[in-house]
N, C-alpha and C positions, 0 to 999 in steps of 0.2 A: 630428605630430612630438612626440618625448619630450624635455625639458629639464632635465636633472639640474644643482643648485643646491650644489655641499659648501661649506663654510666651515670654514675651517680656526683653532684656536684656536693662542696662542703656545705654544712648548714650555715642559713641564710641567718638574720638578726628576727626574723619574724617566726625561725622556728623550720619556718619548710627549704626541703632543697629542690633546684633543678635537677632534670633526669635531662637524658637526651639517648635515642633508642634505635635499634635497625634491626629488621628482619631477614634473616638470607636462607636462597632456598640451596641447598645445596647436594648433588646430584655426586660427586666422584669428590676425595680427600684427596685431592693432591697438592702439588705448591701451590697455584695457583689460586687454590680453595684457599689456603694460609694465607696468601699473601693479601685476598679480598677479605679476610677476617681482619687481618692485622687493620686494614684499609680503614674496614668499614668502625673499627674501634678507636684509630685516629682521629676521623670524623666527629663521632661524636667528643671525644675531647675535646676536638678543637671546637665545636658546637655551643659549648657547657662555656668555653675558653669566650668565643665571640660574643654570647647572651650574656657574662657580665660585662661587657663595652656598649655603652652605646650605638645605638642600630644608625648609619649614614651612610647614605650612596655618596657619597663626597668628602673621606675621611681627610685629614690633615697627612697622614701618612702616606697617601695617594691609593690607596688600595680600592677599589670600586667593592662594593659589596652588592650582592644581591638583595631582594625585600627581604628573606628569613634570617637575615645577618650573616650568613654565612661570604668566606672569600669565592668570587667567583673565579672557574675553573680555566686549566689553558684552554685556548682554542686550536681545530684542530688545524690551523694554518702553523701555530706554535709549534704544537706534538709533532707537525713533519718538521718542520726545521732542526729542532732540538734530534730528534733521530737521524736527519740527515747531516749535520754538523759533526755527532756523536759518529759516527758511524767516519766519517770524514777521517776524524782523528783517532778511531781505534780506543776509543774510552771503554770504561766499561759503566757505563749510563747506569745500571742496576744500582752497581755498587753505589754511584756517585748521588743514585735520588735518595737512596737507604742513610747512607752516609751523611749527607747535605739537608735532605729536605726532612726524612723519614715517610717518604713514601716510597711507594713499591712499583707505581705507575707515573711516566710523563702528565698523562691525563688527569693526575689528582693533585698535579702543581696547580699553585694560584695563577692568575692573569700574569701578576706580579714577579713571582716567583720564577716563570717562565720566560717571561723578557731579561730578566737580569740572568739568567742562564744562557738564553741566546746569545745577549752582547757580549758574556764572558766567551761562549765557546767560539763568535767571530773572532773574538780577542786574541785567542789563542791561536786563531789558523794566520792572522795579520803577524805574530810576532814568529811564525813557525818560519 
C-alpha cells in the first residue's frame, strides 16, 4: 500500500500556499508503521515551519541546516551515544523523544537537538 502524506501551509499574501509531501510504501500496519506516519507528518510540518525562515547554513541560533532548509539529522556517532547513555541510566528514551522532542526515533533528532541530549544524559550520570 502507498500512503501519501501533504500538509498544507496557511495562505500566503499572494494568494498561494506551501505544501510539503511524503510518500510511504507500506508493507505490515504495525507500531512501527504509526510511528513512521507520525514521523513522516512531523517532517513535513516542520518543512512548511523551515520554508517560512530564511534558508542558512550559518543560522544565528547555531543550528546548521542542510541546502533544502531542512535541520540536519543526528549522526549516527550521536544515535549510539544517546542509546548507550539511555540505556546506562535505565530511561525510557521513547517516552523521553515523544515527550521532549515529538519524535518517535533518536535518528530524527536535529544535530542540535542530539548534542543537547547527550551533554544532559552526561549530566546526569556526573551528578548520579
Amino acid at each position: 500500500m502507498n500512503l501519501s502524506i501533504t500538509v498544507t501551509g496557511p495562505p500566503r499574501q499572494d494568494g498561494s500556499q506551501m505544501r510539503s509531501g511524503v510518500d510511504l510504501q507500506i508493507d505490515v500496519f504495525d507500531d512501527r508503521t504509526v510511528s513512521r506516519i507520525a514521523d513522516a507528518a512531523r517532517q513535513c510540518h516542520q518543512a512548511l515551519h523551515n520554508a517560512a525562515e530564511p534558508v542558512s547554513n550559518n543560522r544565528s541560533d547555531g543550528q546548521r541546516r542542510q541546502g533544502n532548509g531542512t535541520p540536519r539529522l543526528a549522526t549516527e556517532k550521536q544515535v549510539r551515544a544517546i542509546h548507550a547513555l539511555a540505556d546506562r541510566q535505565g530511561l525510557d528514551l521513547a517516552g523521553q523523544l515523544q515527550d521532549r522532542f515529538l519524535v518517535s526515533s533518536v535518528k530524527a533528532l536535529s544535530i542540535q537537538d542530539a548534542s543537547r541530549l547527550i551533554d544532559e544524559l552526561k549530566s546526569n550520570l556526573q551528578s548520579a
